[in-house]
Z-matrix of the N, CA and C atoms (Angstrom, degrees):
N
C 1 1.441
C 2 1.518 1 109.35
N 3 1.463 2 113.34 1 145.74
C 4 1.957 3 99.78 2 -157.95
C 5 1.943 4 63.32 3 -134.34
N 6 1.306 5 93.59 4 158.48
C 7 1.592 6 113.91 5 -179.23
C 8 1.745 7 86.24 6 -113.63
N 9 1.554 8 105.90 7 -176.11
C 10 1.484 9 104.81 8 -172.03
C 11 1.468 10 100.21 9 -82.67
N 12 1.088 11 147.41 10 -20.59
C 13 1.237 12 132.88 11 -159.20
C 14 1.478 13 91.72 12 -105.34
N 15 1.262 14 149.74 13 -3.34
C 16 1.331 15 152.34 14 174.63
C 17 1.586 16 122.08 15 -130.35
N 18 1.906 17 100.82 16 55.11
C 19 1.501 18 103.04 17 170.13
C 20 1.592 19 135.59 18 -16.83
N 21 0.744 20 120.74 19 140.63
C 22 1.642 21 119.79 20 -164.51
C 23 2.147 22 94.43 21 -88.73
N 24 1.195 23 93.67 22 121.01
C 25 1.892 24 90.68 23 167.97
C 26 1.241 25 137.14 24 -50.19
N 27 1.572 26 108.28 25 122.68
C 28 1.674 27 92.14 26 -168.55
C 29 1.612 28 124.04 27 -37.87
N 30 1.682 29 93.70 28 158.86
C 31 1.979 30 87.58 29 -174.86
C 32 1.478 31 120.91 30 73.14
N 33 1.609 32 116.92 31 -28.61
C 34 1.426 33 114.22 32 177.19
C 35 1.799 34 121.22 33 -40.34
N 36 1.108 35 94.06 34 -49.82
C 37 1.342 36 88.09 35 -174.12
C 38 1.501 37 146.41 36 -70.80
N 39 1.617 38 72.29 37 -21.34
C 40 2.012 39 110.98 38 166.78
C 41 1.576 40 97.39 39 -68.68
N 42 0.738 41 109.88 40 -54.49
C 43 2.095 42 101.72 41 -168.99
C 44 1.420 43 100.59 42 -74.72
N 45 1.045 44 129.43 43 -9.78
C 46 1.449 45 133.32 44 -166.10
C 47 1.707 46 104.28 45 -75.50
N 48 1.499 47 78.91 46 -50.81
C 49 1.697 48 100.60 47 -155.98
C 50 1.978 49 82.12 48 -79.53
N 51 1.274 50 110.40 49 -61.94
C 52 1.361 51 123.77 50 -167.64
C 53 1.957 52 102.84 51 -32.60
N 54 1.677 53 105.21 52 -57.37
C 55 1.615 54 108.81 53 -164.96
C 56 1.948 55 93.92 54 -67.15
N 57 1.219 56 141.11 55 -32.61
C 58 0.941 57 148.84 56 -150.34
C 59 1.433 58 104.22 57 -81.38
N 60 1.183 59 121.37 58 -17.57
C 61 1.295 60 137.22 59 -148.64
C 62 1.530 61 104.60 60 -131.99
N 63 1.464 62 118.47 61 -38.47
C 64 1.246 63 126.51 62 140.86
C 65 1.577 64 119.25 63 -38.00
N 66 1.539 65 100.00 64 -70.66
C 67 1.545 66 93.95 65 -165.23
C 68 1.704 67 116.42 66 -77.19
N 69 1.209 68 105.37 67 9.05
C 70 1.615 69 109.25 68 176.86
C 71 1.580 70 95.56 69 -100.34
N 72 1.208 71 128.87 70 -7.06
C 73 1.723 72 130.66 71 -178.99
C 74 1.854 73 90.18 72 -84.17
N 75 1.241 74 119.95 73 -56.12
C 76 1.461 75 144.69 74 -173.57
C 77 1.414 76 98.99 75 -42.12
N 78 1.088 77 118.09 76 -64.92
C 79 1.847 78 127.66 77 171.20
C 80 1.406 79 121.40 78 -32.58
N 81 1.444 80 122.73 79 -33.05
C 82 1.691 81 126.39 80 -151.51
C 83 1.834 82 93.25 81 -90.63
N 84 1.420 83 104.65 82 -43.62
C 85 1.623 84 108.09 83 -179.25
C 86 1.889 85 105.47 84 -76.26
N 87 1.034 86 110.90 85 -32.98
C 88 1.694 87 107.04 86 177.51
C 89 1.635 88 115.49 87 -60.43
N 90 2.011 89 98.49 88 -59.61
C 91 1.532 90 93.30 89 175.87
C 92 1.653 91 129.26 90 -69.39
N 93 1.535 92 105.53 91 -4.09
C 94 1.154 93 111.84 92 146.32
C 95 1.478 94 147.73 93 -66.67
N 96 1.023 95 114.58 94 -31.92
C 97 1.456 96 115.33 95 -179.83
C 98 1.746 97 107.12 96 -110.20
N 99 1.657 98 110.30 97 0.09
C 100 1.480 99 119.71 98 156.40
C 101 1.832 100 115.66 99 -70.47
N 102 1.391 101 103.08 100 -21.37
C 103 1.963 102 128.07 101 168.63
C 104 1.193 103 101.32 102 -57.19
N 105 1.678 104 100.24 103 -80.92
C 106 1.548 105 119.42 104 -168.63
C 107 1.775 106 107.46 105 -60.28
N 108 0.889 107 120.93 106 -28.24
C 109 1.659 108 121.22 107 177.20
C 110 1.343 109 109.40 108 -74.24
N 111 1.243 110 116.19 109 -36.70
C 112 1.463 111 117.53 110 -160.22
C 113 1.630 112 95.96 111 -94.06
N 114 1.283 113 119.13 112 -62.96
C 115 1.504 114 113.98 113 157.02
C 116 1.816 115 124.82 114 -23.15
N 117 1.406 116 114.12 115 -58.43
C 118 1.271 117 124.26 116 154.99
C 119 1.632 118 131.41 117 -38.51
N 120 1.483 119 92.50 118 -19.18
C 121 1.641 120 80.81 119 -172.82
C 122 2.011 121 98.61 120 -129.29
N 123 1.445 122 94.92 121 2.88
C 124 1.601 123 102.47 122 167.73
C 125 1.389 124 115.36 123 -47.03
N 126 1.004 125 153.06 124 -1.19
C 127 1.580 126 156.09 125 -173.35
C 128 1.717 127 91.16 126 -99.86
N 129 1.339 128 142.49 127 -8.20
C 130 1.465 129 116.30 128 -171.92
C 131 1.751 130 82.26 129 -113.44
N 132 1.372 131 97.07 130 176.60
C 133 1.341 132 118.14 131 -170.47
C 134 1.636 133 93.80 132 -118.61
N 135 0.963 134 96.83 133 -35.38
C 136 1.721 135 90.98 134 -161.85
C 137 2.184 136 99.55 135 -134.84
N 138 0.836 137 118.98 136 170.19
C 139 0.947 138 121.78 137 159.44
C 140 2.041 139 130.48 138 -160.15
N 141 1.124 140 114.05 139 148.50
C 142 1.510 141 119.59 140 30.25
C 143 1.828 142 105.41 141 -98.38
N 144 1.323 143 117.04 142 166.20
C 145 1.231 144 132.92 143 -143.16
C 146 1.740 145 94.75 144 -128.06
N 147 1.318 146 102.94 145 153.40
C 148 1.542 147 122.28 146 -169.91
C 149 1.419 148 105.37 147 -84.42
N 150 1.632 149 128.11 148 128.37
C 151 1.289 150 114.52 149 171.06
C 152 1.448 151 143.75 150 -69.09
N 153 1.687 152 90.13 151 -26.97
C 154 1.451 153 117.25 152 159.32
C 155 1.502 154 108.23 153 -27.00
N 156 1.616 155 118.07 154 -70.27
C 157 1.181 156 98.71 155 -166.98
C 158 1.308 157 147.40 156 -106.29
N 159 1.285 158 98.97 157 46.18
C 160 1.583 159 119.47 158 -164.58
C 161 1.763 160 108.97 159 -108.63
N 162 1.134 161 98.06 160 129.19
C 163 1.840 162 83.19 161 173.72
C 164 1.020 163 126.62 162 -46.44
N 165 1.097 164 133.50 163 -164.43
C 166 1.515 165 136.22 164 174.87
C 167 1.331 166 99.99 165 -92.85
N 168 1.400 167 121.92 166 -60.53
C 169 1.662 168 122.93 167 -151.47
C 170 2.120 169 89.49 168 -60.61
N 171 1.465 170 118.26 169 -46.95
C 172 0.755 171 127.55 170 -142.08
C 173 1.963 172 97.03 171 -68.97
N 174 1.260 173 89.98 172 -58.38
C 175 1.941 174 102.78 173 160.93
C 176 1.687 175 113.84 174 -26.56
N 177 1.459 176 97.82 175 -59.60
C 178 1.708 177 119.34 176 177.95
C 179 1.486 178 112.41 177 -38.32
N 180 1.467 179 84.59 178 -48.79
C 181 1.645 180 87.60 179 -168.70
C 182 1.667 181 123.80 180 -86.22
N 183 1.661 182 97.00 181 -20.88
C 184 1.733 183 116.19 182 171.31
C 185 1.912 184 100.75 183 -58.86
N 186 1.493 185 112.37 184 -54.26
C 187 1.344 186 116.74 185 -165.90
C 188 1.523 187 118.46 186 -64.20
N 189 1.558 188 118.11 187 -35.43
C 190 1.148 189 127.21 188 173.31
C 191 1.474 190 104.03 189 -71.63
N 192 1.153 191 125.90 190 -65.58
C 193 1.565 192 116.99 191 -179.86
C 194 1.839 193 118.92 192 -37.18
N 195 1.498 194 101.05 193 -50.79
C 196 1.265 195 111.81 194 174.40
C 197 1.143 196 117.67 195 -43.67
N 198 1.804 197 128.98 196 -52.24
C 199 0.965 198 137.38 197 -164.27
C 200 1.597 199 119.95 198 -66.67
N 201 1.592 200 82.71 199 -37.68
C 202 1.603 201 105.65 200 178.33
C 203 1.705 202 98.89 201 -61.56
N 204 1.514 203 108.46 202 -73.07
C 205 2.054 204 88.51 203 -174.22
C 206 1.110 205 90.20 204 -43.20
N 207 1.542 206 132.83 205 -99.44
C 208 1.772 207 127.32 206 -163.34
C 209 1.789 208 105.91 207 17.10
N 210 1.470 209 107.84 208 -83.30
C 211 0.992 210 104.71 209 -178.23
C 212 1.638 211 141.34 210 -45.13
N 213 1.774 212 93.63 211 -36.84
C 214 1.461 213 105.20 212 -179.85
C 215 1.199 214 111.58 213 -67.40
N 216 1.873 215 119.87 214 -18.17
C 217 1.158 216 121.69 215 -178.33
C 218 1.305 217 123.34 216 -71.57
N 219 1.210 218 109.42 217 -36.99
C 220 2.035 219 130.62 218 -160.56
C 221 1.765 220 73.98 219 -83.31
N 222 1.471 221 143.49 220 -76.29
C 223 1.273 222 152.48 221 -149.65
C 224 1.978 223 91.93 222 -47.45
N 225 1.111 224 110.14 223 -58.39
C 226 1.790 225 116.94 224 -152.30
C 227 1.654 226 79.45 225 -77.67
N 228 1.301 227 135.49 226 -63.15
C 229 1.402 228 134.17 227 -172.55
C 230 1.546 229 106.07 228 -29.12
N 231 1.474 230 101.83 229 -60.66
C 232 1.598 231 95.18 230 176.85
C 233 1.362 232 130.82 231 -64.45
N 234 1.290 233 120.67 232 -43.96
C 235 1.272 234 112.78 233 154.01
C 236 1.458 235 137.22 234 -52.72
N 237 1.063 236 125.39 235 -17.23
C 238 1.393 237 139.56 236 175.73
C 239 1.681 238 97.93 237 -81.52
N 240 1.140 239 123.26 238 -50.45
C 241 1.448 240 125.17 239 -177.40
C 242 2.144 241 105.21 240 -71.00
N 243 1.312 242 97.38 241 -13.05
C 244 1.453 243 84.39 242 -168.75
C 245 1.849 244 100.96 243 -96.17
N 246 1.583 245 120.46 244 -20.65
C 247 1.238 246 147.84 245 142.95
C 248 1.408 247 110.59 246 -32.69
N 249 0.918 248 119.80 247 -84.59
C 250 1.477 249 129.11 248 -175.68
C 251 1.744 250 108.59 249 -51.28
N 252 1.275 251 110.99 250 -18.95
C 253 1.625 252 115.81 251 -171.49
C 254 1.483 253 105.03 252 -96.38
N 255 1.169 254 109.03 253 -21.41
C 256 1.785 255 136.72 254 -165.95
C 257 1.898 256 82.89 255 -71.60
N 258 1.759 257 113.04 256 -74.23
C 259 1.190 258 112.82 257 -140.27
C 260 1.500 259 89.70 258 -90.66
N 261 1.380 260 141.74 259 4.72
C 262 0.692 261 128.48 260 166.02
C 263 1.784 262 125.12 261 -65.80
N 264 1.618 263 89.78 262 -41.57
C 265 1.650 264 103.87 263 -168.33
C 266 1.158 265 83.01 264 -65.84
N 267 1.302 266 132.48 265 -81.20
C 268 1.609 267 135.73 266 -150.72
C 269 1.334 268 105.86 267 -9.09
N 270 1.499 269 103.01 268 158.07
C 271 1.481 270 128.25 269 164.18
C 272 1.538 271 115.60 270 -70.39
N 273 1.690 272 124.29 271 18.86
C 274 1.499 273 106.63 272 -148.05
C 275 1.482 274 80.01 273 -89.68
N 276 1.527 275 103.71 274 -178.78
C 277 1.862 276 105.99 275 177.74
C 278 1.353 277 93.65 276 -97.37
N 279 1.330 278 131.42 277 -160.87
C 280 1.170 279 141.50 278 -164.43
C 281 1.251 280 122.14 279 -74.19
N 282 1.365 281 115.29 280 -44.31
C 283 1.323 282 126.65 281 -157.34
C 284 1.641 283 116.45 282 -84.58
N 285 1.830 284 87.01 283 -27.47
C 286 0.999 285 105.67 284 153.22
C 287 1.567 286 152.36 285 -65.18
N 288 1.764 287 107.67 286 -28.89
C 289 1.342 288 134.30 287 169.54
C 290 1.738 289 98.35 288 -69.10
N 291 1.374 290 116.62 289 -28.97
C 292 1.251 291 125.40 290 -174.14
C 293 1.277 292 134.92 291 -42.62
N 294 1.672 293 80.91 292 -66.76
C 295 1.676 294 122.18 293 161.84
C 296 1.370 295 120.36 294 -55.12
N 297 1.122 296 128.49 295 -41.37
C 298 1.552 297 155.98 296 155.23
C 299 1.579 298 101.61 297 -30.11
N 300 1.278 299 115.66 298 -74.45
C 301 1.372 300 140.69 299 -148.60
C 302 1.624 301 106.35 300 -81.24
N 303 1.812 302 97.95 301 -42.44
C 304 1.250 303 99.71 302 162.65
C 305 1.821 304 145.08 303 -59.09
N 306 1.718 305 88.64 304 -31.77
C 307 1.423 306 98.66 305 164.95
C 308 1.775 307 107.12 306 -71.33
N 309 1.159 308 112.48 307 -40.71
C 310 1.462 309 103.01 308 -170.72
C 311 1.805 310 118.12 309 -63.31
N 312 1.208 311 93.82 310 -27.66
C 313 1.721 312 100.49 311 175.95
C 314 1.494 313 118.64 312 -75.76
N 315 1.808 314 114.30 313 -21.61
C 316 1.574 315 106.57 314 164.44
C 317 1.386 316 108.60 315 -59.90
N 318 1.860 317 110.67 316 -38.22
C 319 1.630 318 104.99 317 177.78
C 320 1.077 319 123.76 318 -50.55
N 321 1.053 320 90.31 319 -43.82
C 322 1.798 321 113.73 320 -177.22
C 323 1.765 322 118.84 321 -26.71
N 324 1.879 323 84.56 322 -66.71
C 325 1.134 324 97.00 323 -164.60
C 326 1.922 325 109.45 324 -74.75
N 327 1.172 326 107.30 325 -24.17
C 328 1.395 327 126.21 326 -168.52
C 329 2.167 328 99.82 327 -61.07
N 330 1.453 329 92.72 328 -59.61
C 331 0.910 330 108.80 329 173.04
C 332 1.798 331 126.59 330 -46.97
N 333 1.597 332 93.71 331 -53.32
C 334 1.333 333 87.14 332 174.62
C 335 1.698 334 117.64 333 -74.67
N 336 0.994 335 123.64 334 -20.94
C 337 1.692 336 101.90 335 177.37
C 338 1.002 337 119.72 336 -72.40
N 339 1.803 338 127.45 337 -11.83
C 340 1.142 339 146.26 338 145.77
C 341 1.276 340 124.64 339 -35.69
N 342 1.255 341 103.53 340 -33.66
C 343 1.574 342 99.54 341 -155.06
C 344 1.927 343 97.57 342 -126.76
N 345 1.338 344 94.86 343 -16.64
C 346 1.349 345 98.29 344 166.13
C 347 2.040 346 120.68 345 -55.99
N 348 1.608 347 94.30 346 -21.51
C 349 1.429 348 87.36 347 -172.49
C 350 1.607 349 104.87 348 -87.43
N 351 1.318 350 130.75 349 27.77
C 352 0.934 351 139.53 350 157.60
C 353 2.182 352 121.02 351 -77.18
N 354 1.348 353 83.47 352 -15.33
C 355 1.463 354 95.92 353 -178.12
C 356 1.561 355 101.09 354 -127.39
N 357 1.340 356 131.94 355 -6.77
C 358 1.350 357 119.96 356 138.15
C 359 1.670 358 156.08 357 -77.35
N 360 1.326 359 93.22 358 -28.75
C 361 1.327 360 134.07 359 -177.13
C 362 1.716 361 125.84 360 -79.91
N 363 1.211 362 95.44 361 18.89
C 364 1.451 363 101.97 362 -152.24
C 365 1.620 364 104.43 363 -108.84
N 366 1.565 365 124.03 364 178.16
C 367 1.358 366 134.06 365 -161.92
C 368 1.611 367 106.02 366 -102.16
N 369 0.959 368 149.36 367 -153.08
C 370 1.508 369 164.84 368 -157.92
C 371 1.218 370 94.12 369 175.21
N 372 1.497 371 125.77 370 117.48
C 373 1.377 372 106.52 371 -35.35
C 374 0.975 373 128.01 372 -90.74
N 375 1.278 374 129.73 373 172.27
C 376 2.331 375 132.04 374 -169.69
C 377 1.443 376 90.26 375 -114.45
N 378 1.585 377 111.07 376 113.90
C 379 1.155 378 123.73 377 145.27
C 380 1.413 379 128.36 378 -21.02
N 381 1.508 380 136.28 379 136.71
C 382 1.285 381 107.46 380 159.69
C 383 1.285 382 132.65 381 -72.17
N 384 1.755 383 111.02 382 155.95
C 385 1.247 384 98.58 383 156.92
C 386 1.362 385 115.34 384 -148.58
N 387 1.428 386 115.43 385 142.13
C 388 1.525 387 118.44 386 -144.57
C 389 1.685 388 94.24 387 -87.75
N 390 1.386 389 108.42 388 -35.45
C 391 1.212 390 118.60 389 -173.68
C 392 1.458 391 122.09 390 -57.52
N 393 1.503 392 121.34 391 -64.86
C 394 1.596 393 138.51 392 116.37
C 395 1.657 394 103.67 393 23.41
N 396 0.832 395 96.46 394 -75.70
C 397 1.743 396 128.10 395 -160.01
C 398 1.674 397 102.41 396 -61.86
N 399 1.326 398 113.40 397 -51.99
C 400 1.442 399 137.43 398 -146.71
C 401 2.333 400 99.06 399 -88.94
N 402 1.484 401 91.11 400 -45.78
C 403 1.146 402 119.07 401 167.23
C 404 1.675 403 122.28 402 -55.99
N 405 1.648 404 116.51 403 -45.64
C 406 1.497 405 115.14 404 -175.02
C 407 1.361 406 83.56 405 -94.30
N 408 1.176 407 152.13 406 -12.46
C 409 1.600 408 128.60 407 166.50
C 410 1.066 409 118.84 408 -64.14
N 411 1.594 410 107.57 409 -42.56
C 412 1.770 411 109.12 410 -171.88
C 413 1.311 412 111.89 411 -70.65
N 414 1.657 413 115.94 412 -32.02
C 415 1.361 414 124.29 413 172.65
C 416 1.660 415 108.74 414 -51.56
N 417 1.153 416 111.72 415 -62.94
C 418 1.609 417 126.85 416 -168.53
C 419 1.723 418 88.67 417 -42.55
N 420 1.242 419 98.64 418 -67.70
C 421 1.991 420 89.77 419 -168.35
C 422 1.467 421 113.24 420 -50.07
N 423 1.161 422 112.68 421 -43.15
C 424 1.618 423 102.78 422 -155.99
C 425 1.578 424 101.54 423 -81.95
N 426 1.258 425 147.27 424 -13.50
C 427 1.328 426 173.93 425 156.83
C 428 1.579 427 82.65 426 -66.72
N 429 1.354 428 145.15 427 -50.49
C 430 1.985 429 136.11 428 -174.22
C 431 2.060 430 84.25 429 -71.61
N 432 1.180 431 81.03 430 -56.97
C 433 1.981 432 77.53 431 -168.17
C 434 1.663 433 113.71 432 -41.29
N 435 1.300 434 112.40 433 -65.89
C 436 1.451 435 120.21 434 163.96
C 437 1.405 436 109.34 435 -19.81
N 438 1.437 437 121.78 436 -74.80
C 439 1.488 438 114.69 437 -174.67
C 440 1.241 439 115.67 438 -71.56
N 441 1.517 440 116.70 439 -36.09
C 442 1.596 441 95.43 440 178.38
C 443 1.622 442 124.64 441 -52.38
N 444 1.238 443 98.79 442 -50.54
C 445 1.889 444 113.93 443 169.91
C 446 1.846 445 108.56 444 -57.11
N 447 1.169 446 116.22 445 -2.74
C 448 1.792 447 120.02 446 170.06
C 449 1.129 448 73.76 447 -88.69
N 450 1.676 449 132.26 448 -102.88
C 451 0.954 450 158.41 449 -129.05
C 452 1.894 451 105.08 450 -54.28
N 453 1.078 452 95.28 451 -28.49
C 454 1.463 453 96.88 452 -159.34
C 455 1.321 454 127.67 453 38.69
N 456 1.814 455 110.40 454 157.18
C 457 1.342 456 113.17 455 177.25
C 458 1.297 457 138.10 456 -47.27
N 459 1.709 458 94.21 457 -41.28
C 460 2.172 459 107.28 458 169.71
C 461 1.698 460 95.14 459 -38.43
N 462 1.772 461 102.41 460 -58.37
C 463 1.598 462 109.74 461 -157.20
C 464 1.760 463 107.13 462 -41.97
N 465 1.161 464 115.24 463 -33.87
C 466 1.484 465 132.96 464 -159.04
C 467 1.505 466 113.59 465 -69.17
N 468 1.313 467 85.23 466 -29.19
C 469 1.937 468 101.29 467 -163.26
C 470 1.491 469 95.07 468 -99.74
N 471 1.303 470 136.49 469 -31.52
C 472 1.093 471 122.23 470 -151.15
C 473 1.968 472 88.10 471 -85.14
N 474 1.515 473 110.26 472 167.30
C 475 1.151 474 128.26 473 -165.20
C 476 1.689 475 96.04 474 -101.38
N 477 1.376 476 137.39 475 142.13
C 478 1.281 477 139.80 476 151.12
C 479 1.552 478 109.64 477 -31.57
N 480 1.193 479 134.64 478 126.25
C 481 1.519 480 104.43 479 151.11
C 482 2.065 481 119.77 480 -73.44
């Protein structure tokens, strides 16, 4: 939003509307396989949960779902990191990168409780996985970047009252 004395940058409003519209496309495959995951892992009561006693088909179907978020995770991570690199370069002014950053952090957050049940949801014991692993780090930063660039540096320095 540009007030009159702070024209809005060309194109601003196009990426505005454009990422907004993006990340509401981004949502339909997440709260989907947050269904199929959560459905998938409906057979435990508690977790994390014993493998022993799960059927097979039922296991089958926990691991494939799993794998699937897994994937949606490492897939959206990268795009979110290639986003954040996008509005960074731009010419926008600040307030504008703001606005930007701000939509990406509702994703953010949406996303991560999503994807958090990847580290709740799980068996005794969870295999490793480096990938898994490699993936919620890169997330964690670029989700720190997002807010720092809300927050900005002034924000950083200044003291609570």
């Amino acid at each position: 939003m540009s007030t009159p004395d702070t024209p809005a940058t060309p194109g601003f409003d196009r990426a505005r509307t454009g990422l907004w519209a993006s990340l509401q496309k981004h949502l339909i495959p997440l709260y989907a396989a947050e269904t199929a995951f959560l459905k998938a892992s409906a057979f435990a009561n508690e977790f994390p949960f014993s493998v022993g006693n799960v059927p097979a088909e039922a296991l089958a179907d926990y691991w494939r779902s799993r794998y699937t978020l897994r994937d949606l995770y490492t897939d959206e991570t990268a795009q979110l990191d290639t986003l954040t690199k996008v509005i960074r370069t731009k010419g926008y002014s600040e307030a504008e990168k703001k606005q930007l950053y701000l939509l990406l952090l509702g994703y953010f957050d949406i996303a991560a409780s999503i994807f958090s049940l990847l580290e709740t949801h799980i068996p005794r014991p969870l295999p490793p996985d480096e990938e898994w692993a490699e993936t919620d780090a890169r997330f964690d930063r670029i989700r720190k970047f997002a807010r720092l660039n809300v927050k900005g540096i002034a924000g950083l320095l200044t003291l609570p009252t």
